[in-house]
NUMI-728591 format. One record per residue (C-alpha): residue in one letter; chain; x, y, z; residue number from 0. Coordinates in Angstrom, 1 decimal. Example, Ala and Ser with C-alpha at 12.3 -4.5 7.8 and 13.67 -1.06 7.14 Angstrom:
REC   type   mol       px       py       pz   seq
REC      A     A     12.3     -4.5      7.8     0
REC      S     A     13.7     -1.1      7.1     1
//
This chain:
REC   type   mol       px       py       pz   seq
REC      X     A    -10.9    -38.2     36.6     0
REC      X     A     -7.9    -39.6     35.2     1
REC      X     A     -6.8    -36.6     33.7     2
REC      X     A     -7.7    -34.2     36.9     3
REC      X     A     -5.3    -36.7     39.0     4
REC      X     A     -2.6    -36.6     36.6     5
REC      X     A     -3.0    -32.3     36.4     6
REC      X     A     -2.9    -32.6     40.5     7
REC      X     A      0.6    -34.8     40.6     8
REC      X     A      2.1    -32.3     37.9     9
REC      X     A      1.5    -29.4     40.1    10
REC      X     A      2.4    -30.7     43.2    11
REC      X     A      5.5    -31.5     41.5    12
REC      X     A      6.6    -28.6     39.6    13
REC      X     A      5.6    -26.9     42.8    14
REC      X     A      8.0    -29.3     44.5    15
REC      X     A     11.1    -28.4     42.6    16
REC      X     A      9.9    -24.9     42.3    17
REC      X     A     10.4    -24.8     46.2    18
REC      X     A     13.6    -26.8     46.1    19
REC      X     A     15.1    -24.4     43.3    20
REC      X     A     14.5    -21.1     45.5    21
REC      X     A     15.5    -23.1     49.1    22
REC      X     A     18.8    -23.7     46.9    23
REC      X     A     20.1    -20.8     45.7    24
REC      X     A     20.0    -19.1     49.5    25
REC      X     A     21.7    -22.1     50.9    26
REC      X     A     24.5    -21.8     47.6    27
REC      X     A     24.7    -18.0     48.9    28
REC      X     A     24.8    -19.0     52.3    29
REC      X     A     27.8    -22.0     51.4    30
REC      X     A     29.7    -18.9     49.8    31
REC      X     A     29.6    -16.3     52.2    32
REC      X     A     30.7    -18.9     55.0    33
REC      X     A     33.1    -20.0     52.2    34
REC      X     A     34.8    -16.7     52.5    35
REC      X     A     34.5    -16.3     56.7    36
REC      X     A     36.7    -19.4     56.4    37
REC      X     A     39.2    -18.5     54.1    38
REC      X     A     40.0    -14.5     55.6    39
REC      X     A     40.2    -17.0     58.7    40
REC      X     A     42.7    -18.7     57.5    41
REC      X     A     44.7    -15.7     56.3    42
REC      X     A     44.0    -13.9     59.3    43
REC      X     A     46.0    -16.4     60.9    44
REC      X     A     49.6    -16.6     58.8    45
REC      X     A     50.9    -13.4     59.9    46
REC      X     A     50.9    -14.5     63.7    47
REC      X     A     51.7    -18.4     62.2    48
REC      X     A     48.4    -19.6     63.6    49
REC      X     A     48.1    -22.8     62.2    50
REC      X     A     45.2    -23.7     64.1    51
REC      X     A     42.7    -22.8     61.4    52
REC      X     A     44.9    -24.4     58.4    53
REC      X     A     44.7    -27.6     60.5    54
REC      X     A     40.7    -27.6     60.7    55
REC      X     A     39.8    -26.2     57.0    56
REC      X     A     42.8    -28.5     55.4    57
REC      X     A     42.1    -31.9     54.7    58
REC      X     A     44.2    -34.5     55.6    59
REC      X     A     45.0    -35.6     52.2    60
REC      X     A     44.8    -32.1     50.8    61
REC      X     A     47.0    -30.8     47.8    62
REC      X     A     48.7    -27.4     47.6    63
REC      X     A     50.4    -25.7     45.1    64
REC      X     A     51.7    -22.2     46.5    65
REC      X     A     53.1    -19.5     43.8    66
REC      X     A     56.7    -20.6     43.8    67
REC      X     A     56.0    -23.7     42.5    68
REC      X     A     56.2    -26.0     45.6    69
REC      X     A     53.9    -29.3     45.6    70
REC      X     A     53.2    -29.7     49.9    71
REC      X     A     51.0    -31.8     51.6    72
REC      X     A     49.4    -31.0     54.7    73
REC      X     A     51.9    -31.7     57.0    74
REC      X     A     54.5    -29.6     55.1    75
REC      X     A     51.8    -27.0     54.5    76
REC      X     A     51.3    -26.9     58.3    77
REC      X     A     55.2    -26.7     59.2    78
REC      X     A     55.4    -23.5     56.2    79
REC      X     A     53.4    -21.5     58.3    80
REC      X     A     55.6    -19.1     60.6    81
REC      X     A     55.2    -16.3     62.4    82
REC      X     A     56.4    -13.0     61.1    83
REC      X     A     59.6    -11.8     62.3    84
REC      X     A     60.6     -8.8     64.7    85
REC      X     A     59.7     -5.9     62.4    86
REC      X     A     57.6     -7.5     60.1    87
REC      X     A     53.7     -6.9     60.0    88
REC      X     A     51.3     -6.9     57.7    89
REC      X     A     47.7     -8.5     56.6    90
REC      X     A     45.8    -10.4     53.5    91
REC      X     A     42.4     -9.6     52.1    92
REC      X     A     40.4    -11.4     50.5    93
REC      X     A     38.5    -10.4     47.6    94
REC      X     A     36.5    -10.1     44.2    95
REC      X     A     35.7    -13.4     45.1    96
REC      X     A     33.6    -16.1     42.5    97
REC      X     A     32.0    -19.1     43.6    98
REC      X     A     30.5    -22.2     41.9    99
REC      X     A     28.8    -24.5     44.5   100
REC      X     A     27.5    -28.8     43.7   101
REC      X     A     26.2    -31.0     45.9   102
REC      X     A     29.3    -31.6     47.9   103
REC      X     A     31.9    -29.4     46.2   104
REC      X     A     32.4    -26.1     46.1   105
REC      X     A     34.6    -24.1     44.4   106
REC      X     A     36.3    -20.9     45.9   107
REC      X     A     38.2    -18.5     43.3   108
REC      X     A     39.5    -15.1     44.5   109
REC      X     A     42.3    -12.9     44.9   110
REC      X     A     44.7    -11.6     47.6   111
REC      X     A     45.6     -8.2     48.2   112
REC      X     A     49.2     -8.2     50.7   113
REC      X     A     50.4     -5.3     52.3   114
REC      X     A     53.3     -5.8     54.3   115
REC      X     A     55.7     -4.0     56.2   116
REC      X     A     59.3     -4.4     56.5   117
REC      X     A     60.9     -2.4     59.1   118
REC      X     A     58.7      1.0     58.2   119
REC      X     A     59.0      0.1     54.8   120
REC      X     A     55.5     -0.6     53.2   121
REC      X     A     55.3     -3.4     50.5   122
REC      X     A     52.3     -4.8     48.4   123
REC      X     A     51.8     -7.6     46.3   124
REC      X     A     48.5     -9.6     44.7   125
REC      X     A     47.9    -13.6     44.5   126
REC      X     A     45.2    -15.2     42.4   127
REC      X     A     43.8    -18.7     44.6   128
REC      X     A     41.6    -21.3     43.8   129
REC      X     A     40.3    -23.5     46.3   130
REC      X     A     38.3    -26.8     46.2   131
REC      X     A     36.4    -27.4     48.8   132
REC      X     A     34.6    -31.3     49.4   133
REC      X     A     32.0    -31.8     52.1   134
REC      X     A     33.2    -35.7     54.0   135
REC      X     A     31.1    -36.8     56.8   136
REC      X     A     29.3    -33.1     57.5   137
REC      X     A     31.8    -31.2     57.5   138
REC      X     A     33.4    -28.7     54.7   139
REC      X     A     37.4    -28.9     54.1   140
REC      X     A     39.5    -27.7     51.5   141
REC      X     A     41.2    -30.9     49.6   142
REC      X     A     43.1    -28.6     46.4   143
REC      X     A     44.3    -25.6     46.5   144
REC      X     A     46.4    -23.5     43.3   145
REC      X     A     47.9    -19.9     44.2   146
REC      X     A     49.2    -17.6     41.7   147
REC      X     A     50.9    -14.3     41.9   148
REC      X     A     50.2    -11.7     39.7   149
REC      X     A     53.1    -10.0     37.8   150
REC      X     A     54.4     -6.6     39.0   151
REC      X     A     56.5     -4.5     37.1   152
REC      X     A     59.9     -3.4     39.3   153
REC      X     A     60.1      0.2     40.1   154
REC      X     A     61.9      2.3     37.3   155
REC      X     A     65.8      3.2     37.6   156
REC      X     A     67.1      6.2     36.4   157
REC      X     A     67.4      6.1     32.6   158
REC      X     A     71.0      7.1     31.2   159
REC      X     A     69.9      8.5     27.8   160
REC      X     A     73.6      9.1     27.0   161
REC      X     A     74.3      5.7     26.8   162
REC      X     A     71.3      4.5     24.1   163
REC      X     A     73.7      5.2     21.0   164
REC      X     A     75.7      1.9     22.0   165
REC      X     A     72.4     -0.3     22.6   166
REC      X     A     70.9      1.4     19.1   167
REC      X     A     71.4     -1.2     16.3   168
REC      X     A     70.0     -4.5     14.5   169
REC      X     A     70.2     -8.1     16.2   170
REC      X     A     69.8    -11.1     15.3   171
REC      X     A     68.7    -14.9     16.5   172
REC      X     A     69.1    -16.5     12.9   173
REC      X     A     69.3    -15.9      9.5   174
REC      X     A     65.7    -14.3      9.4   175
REC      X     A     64.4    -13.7     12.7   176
REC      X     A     66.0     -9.4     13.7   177
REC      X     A     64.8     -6.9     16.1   178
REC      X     A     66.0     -3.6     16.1   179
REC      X     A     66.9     -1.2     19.0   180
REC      X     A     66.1      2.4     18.2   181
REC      X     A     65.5      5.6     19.9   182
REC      X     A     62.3      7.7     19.0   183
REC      X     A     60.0      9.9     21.0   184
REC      X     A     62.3     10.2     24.0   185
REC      X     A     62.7      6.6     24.8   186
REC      X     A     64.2      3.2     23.7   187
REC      X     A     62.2      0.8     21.9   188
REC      X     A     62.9     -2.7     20.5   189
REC      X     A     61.3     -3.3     17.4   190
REC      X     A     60.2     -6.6     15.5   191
REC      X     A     58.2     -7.5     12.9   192
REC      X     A     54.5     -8.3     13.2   193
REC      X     A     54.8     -7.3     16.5   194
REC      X     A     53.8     -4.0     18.7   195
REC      X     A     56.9     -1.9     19.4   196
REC      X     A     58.0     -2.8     23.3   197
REC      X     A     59.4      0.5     25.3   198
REC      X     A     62.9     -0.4     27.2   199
REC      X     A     62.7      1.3     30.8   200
REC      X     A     65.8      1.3     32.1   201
REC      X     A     66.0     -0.6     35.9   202
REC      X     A     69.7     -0.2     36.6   203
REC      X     A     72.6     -0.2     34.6   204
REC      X     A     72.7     -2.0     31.3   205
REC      X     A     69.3     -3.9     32.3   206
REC      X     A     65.4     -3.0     31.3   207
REC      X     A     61.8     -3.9     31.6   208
REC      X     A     59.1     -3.7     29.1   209
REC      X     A     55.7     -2.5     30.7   210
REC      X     A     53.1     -5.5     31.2   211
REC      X     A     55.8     -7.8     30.1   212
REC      X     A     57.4    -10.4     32.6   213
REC      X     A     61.2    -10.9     31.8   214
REC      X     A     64.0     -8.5     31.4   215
REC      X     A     66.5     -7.4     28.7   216
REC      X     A     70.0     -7.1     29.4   217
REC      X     A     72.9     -5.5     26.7   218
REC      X     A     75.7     -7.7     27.5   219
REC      X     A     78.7     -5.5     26.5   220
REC      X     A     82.3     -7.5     25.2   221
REC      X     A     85.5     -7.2     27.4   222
REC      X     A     86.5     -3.8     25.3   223
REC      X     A     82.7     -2.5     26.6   224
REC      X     A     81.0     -2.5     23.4   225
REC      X     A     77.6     -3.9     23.4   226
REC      X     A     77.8     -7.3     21.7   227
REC      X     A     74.0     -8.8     22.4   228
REC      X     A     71.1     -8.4     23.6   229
REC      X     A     69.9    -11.1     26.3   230
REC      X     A     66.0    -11.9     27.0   231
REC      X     A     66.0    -13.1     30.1   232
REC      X     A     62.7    -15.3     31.0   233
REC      X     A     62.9    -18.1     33.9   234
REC      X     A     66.4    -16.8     34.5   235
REC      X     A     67.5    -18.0     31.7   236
REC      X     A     68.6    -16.2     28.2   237
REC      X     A     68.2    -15.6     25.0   238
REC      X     A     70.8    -14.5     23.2   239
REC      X     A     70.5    -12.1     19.9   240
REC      X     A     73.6    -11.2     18.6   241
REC      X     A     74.0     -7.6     17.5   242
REC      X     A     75.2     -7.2     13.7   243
REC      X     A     78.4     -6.4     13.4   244
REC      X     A     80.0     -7.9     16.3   245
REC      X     A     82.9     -9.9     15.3   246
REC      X     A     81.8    -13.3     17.0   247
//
């Protein structure tokens, strides 16, 4: 009899959290997809400066980091929204969007495709945000939020092929550590050890890009306009590789 009882409370509880388990992941699903209403509210409403929504989804002792850097609280998160200028337009969607949802956090990771345009002139740009949402007395807010932009190569200048003779040549950081500029296969490469060759496409003047790379890399030529160095430039600030040969 014992036994039979015992079998009857197992059931009724596995059958228990078997219920629970299924009414949870449609109300996780649920969480998500108003999760995401929410949050292409809120970027509906920068370009008109709405800050109506940013005021009811932030809370009050929210932190936000935005792409440039800048640490604001909700008050200066609030004032930062603006409306777009006279000639300005332009919109932010949300998508590929993952979600991991707890009791009374959620977490809301996604990026940002902006198009904007400037006077007829159409710009785009992508953002990678994370958002952490806390549920407080019923009600969902956002109370962290971390944006990131992805990097965009700039458009290509006009490459100046008669010019690559004076950048060709071996530079150097120390003792040990070279790179060498060379031309092969139609284009400009810098070349260093251990490392895949990096193609130099020109974006104006005596300055380049490398494909997929953030930075730039700028020939800084002497007063009598030889080339002297080669400067990679990361945070806007540069490293200098002198090239051999160069009297200083």
């Amino acid at each position: 009899m014992m036994r039979n009882f015992a079998k009857i409370i197992l059931a009724v509880v596995t059958c228990s959290w078997t219920l629970n388990s299924l009414a949870a992941e449609p109300d996780s699903a649920a969480l998500t997809t108003e999760l995401v209403r929410r949050t292409q509210e809120l970027f509906d409403a920068v370009a008109l400066g709405d800050r109506g929504p940013w005021d009811k989804y932030y809370a009050t002792d929210c932190l936000f980091f935005d792409e440039k850097g800048r640490q604001m609280d909700k008050p200066a998160l609030l004032a930062d929204l603006q409306p777009l200028p006279a000639g300005y337009s332009g919109g932010i969607k949300v998508v590929r969007v993952k979600s991991l949802n707890f009791d009374n956090t959620a977490i809301l990771s996604y990026d940002l495709d902006e198009t904007e345009s400037v006077f007829g002139q159409e710009l785009v740009a992508r953002y990678h945000e994370t958002d952490t949402w806390r549920k407080r007395d019923g009600a969902w807010q956002i109370v962290a939020t971390q944006v990131l932009r992805y990097y965009e190569d700039p458009p290509a200048g006009k490459a100046e092929p008669e010019k690559w003779s004076a950048y060709v040549g071996t530079y150097r950081l120390g003792p040990e550590r070279t790179l060498q500029v060379v031309v092969k296969q139609g284009k400009l490469w810098m070349v260093r050890p251990k490392r895949p060759d990096a193609a130099l496409i020109t974006e104006a003047g005596d300055l380049f890009f490398s494909p997929g790379v953030e930075g730039r890399t700028l020939f800084h030529r002497a007063t009598n306009g030889t080339v002297d160095s080669l400067h990679q430039r990361r945070n806007n600030q540069d490293i200098v590789w002198r090239k051999d040969g160069d009297e200083k």
